[in-house]
N, C-alpha and C positions, 0 to 999 in steps of 0.2 A: 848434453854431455853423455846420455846415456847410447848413444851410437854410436860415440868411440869407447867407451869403457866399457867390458864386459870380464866378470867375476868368472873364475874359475870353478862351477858350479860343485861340481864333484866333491870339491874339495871341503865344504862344508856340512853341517849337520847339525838337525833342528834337536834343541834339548827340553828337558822339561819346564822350563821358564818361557819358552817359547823365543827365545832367541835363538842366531844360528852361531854356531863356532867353527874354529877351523884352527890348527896349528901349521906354523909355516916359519921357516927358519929359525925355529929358538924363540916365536913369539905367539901367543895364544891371542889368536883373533875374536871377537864379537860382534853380531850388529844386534841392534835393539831396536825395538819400535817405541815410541812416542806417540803418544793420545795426544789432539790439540787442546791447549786450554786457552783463558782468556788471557793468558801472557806469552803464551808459547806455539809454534807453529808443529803442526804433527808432521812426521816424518822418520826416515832411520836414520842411527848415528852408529859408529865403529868404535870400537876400544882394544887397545894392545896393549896386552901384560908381556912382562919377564919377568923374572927375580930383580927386585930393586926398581924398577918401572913399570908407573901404570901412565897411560897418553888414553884421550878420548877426542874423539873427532871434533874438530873446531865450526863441523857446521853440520846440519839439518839436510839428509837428502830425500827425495819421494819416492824413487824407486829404489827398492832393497840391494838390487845385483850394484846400483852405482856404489852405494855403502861399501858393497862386499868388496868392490874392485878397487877403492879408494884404501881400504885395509893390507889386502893386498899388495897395493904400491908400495903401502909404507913398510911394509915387511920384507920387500923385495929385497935382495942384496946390493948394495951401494946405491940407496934411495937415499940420493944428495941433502935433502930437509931434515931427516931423521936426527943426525948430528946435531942441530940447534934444538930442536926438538926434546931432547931427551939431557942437553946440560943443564 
């Protein structure tokens, strides 16, 4: 997947938690890293805030930029899933 999806690099910024952020239409993006443990697989995940909505990514990715570009999508404007998503 990560050969067709590629994150808008610019667009983000590492903070002091070591995560990276990004704001994009009205919604504050995140990726985070994940340590593997013995019940959990290591990798990054996305989370989108607004006021009144928080959504965190429903899966585990390995490379960071797929994270960012999955975030992305969902912040896109008339990102068709969003809507089920966020009733």
């Amino acid at each position: 997947m990560s050969a067709l999806m590629h994150a808008t690099m610019s667009a983000w910024n590492r903070d002091e938690t070591g995560a990276y952020s990004a704001e994009m239409n009205g919604w504050t993006l995140k990726v985070r890293w994940r340590a593997e443990s013995p019940t959990e697989r290591r990798g990054f995940w996305w989370e989108a805030d607004r006021p009144g909505t928080h959504l965190a990514s429903p899966e585990i990715h390995e490379e960071i930029e797929v994270a960012m570009a999955h975030a992305e999508e969902f912040a896109a404007p008339g990102y068709a899933h969003r809507k089920a998503e966020t009733d």
